[in-house]
N, C-alpha and C positions, 0 to 999 in steps of 0.2 A: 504494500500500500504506500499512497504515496504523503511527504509528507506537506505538497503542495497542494493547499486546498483552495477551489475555485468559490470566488461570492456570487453566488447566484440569488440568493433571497433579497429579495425588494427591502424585506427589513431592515437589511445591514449598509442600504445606501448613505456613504455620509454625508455626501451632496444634500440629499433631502432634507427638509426646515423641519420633520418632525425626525430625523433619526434620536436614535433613542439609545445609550451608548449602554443601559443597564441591560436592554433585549440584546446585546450585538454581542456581549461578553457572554451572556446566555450561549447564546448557539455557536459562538467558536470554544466555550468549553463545550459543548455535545461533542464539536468536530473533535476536538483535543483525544476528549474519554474513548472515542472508535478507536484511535493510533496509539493509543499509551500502552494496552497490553503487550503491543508487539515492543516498544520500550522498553517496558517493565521487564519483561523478557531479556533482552539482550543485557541490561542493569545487571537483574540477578546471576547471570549468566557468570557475567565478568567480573562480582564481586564473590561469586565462589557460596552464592545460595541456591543456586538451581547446578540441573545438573550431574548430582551423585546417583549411586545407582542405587535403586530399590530393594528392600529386604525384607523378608517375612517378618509379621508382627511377633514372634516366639522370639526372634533371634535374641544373642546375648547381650548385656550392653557391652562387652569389651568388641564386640563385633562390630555394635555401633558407634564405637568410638574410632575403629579401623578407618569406619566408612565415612566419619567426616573430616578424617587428614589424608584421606585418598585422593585429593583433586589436586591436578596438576594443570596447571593454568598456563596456557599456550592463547591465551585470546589478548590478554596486556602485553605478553611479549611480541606481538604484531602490531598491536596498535603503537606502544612504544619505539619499534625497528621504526615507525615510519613518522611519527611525533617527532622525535630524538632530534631527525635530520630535516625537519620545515623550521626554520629560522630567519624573519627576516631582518635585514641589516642595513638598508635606505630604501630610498623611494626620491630615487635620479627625476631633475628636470630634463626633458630633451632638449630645452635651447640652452641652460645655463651647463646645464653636466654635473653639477649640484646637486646637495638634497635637495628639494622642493619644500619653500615655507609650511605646508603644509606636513612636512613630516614631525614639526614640534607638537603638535598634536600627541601622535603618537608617541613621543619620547615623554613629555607632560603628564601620560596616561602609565606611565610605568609598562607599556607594552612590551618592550623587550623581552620583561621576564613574564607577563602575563598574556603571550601571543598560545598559547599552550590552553590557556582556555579556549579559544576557539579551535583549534585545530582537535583537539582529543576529542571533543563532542560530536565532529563532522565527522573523524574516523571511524568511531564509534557505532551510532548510530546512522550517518549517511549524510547530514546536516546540521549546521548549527547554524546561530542565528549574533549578531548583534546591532542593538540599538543604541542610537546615538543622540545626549540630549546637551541642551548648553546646560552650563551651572551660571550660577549667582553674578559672574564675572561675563559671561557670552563665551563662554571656552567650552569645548566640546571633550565631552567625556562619555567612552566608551564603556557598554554594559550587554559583555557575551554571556548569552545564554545556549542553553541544550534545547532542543527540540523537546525534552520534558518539560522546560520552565517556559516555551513560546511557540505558539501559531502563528503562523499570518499566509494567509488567502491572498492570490491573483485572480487577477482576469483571465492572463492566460500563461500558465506560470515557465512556460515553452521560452514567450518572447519577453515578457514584462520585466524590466532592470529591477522593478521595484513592486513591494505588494499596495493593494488598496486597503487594508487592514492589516493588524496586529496584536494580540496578548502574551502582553510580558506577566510572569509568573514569578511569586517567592514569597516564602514562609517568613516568618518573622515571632521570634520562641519567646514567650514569658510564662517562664516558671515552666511548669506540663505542659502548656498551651499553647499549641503551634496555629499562629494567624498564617490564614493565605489572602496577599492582597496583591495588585496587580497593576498593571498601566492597558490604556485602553490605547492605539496609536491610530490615527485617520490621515488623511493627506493634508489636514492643517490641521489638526487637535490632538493634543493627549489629555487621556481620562483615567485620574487616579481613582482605582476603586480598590470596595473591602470585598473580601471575595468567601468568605468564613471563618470558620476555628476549622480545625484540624487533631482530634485528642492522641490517637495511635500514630507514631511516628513512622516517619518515611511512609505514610500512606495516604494517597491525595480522595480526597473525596467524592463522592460518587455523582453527589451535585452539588451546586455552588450559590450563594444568597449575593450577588455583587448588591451594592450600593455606592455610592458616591463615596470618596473619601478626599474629596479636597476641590479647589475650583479645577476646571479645566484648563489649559493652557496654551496657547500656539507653542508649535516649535519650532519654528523660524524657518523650516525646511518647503520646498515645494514640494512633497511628494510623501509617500509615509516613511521616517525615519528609521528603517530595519534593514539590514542589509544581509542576504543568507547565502552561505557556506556549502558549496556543495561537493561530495567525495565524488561518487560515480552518478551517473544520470543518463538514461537513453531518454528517447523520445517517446515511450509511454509513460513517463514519467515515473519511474521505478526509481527508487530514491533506496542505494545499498550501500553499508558502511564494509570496513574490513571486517569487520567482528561476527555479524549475524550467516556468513557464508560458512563459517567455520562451526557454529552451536553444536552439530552434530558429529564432528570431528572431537571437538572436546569433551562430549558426555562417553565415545569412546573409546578416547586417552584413560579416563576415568576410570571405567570400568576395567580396564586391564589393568591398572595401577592397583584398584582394589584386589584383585584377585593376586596380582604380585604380594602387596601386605599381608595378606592371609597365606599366602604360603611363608611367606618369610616368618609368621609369628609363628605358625602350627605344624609347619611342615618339613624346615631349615636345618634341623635337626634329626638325628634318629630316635625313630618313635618306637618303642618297647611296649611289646604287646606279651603277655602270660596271661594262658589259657587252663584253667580247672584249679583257677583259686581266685577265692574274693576276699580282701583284707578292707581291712577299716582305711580310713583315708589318713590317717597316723600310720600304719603298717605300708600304705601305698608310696608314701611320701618320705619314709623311712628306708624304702626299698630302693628307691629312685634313686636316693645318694650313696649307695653302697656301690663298691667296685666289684663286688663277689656274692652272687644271690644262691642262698639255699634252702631247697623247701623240702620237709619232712615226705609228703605225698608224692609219689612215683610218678604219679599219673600226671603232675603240673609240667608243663613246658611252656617255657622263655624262646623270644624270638623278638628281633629289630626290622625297622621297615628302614629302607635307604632313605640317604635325606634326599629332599627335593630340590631341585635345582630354579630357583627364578630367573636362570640368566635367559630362557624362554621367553619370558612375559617381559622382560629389558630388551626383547630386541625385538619385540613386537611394537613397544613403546617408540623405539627410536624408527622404527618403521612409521609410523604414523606423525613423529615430529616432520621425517622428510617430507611425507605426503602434505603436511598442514605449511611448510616452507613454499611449497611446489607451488600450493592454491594461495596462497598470499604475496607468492614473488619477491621473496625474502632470501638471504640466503641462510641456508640449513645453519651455517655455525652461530647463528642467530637464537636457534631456539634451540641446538643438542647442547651449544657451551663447546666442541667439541674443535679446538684450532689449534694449532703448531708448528711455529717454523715456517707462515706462510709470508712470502714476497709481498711487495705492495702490487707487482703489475697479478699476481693469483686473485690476491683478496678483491683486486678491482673486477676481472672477471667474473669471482663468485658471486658480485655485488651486482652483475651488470643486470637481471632484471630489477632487482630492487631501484637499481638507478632511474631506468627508462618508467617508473611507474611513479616515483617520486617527480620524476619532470611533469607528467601529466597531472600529478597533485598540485602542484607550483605553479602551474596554467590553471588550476580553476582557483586555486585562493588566493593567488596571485590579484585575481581580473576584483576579486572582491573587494582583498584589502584598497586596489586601487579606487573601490568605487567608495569605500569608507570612507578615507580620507578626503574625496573629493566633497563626501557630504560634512565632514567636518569642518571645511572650508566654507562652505556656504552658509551653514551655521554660525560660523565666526565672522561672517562676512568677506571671506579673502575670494571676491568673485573670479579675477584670475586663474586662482590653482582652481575653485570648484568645478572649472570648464576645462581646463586643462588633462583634458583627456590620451595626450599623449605621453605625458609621467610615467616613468612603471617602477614597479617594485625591485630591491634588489638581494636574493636568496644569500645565506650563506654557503658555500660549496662545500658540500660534506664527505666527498665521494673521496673514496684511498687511493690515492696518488703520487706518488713519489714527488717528492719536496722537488729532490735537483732535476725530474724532469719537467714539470714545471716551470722552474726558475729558466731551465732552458730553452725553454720555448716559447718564453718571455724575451729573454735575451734576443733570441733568434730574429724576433717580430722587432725588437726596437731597432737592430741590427738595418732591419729592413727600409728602414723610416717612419716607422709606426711613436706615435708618442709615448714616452713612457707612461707619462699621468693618465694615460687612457689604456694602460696593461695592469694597473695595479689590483686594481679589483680583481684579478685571473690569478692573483697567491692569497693560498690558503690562509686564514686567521688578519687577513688585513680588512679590520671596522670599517664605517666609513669615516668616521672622526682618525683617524689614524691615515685615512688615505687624503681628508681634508688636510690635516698638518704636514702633508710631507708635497702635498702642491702649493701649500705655501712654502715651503723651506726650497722647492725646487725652486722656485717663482723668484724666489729673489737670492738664487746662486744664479739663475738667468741675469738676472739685470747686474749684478754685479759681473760676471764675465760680459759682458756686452758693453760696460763701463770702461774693462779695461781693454776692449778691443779696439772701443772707439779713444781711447788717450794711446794706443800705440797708432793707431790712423793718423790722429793728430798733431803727433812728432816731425809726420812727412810735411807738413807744411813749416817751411822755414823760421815764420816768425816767432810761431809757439815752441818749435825747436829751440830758438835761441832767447826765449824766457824761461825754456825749460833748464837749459845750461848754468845761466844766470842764476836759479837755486840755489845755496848752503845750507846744510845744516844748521841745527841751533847749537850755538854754544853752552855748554853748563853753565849754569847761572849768567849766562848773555850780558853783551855790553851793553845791547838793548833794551834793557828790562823793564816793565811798566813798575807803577809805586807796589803793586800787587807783588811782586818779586817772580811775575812770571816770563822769561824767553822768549822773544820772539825769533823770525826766522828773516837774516838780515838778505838783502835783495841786493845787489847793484844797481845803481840807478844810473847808470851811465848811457 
């Protein structure tokens, strides 16, 4: 299902002089409640509460203690491989080569370290969402949510940059009592509402009482302020994260993992079986520590079963880590742990679907963040960057690559007549503030060798030559000297 929903209901036009913003929250929570199971689903999934394998109600409790340190969680460690390496680190003007004013926004917003809320939600789930509103000042501030905490409806969500509605979502705890209140967004209005109590944790309600909770507000924006995040997307609008492809790949990792623990606790060992005697559980437990068993009765016979081996069920496990590598285009030493001794030109290879699928990630969140910032511009009023549609964002390169072939291939290119201040971005770990400081430090070893290009030019014409000769040194403590007792530098003046 998808989680672009279209507004069809005449109710929810915000055009019209009777919309009504308590009915509108109404029916985008219905729409919300349809999608959240599938949600709720992948949630549980990935925090390791759904998932384990089923067991008859008799069972022991040490059995069910087995079974809830049995799960082995390969759904984080995908979403992570590919979280880890989306980073972004400017947002280039095309005419200047510069950040773009607009990227203070983002740095203002602490994004560097909280770009990671939007990206884990989109992987996640398939989408995420943020809205953007001014504060107290007209400075825009970013507020990522999950497609758990936010809806918002197009017309036609194929082509539309932007939706015709939106509900932001979030609890808010006093004491027991978890409030759910919300923002209502239109193409000119936000609508602070109270949305209920909430008494069971982490459990959203089945329905919802909005009311008013403040006045409305413009948000300065032309269009509704929400901006969304998309991982995969065809054109039926199938909206898939990395995570929910794999749900059944992990439930069973799981279940061979459980059955690996059970043998390892019950079976790991040689199991001693005596037949045609029954002792008390003191005589049994008595027996068990003895190195030399003797029993009065002829007729009793002792006998061991071999132990069991779980390297079977480990290598069925690592059998299903490759397979969960495969369908997520990761590379395996990702999710076994299992590397050594590998080159940087191997590890790039092993890396290389990971790579090609990270590019495709970086083109769709890429086009967003660029479309964020442009709305945070307009917000603040900087109508230049808001329209400045040519800006783009600029990724950090995370791919394993040998340092000196790099540096070499840099070299190669400036070699060529390529600028260097326009190669720097292409070595690994250079900011953009670190690439800004050293185009100023070039900037002016420029003009200073260009200074002294043009004074050895200079020399060729005769008369500066022979002002130039006419120069002395200063004397120490000069005949010259002003009251100040400072040297000066005596001239010929002939």
């Amino acid at each position: 299902m998808s989680d672009d929903l279209t507004a069809e209901d005449k109710d929810l036009e915000p055009g019209e002089p009777e919309f009504d913003p308590v009915a509108a929250a109404r029916q985008l929570w219905n729409w919300h409640r349809e999608e959240l199971p599938r949600l709720e689903n992948i949630y549980e999934h990935l925090h390791e509460r759904r998932g384990l394998p089923n067991l008859p109600k008799d069972v022991s409790e040490e059995v069910k203690r087995i079974r809830d340190v049995s799960f082995m969680n390969v759904l984080s460690l995908v979403r992570d491989a590919f979280a880890q390496n989306l980073s972004v680190v400017g947002f280039r003007s095309n005419v200047s080569g510069e950040n773009s004013p607009a990227w203070s926004a983002w740095q203002r917003n602490r994004m560097d370290a909280r770009q990671a809320e939007i990206y884990r939600p989109a992987l996640t789930y398939g989408a995420s969402y943020v809205a953007v509103l001014a504060d107290e000042q007209g400075r825009a501030v970013f507020r990522p949510r999950s497609p758990r905490q936010m809806i918002a409806v197009y017309a036609d969500s194929q082509v539309d940059e932007w939706p015709e509605m939106a509900l932001e979502m979030w609890y808010e705890t006093r004491g027991r009592e978890r409030i759910l209140k919300g923002n209502l967004f239109t193409e000119t209005m936000v609508y602070p509402l109270w949305l209920g109590r909430v008494m069971a944790p982490e459990t959203a309600p089945k329905r919802i009482m909005p009311r008013p909770n403040g006045e409305p507000f413009a948000h300065g924006a032309s269009h509704c302020p929400v901006v969304r995040f998309v991982n995969q997307r065809d054109t039926e609008e199938v909206v898939v994260g990395e995570v929910e492809p794999l749900l059944n790949m992990q439930k069973q990792i799981n279940e061979v993992n459980f059955d690996r623990l059970i043998v390892s606790r019950f079976g790991a060992f040689p199991q001693k079986v005596i037949s045609g005697w029954q002792g008390t559980a003191q005589e049994v437990l008595a027996a068990s520590a003895r190195r030399v068993w003797t029993f009065e009765d002829p007729d009793v016979k002792a006998q061991s079963f071999a132990a069991a081996d779980p390297a079977a069920y480990t290598a069925v496990i690592n059998d299903k880590f490759e397979h969960v590598a495969m369908l997520a285009q990761i590379s395996p030493a990702q999710v076994t742990g299992q590397i050594v001794n590998v080159s940087a030109e191997a590890l790039a290879a092993a890396e290389a679907n990971q790579q090609r699928k990270l590019s495709n990630l970086r083109e769709s969140y890429g086009e967003s963040i660029e479309q964020m910032l442009r709305l945070a511009a307009e917000i603040e009023g900087n109508a230049e960057d808001a329209t400045d549609d040519e800006a783009e964002v600029i990724w950090r390169d995370t791919e394993a690559r040998s340092f000196g072939a790099i540096v070499d291939g840099v070299t190669k290119l400036a070699a060529t007549g390529v600028p260097v201040v326009e190669l720097l971005h292409m070595v690994p770990g250079m900011t953009q503030q670190a690439i800004r400081n050293l185009r100023a430090l070039m900037k002016t070893q420029t003009l200073m060798q260009e200074l002294r290009e043009k004074a050895e030019a200079a020399k060729a014409d005769p008369t500066v030559a022979d002002l130039a000769n006419r120069t002395v040194p200063a004397t120490e403590g000069g005949t010259n000297a002003d009251p100040g007792g400072n040297s000066t530098v005596p001239i010929d003046a002939n």
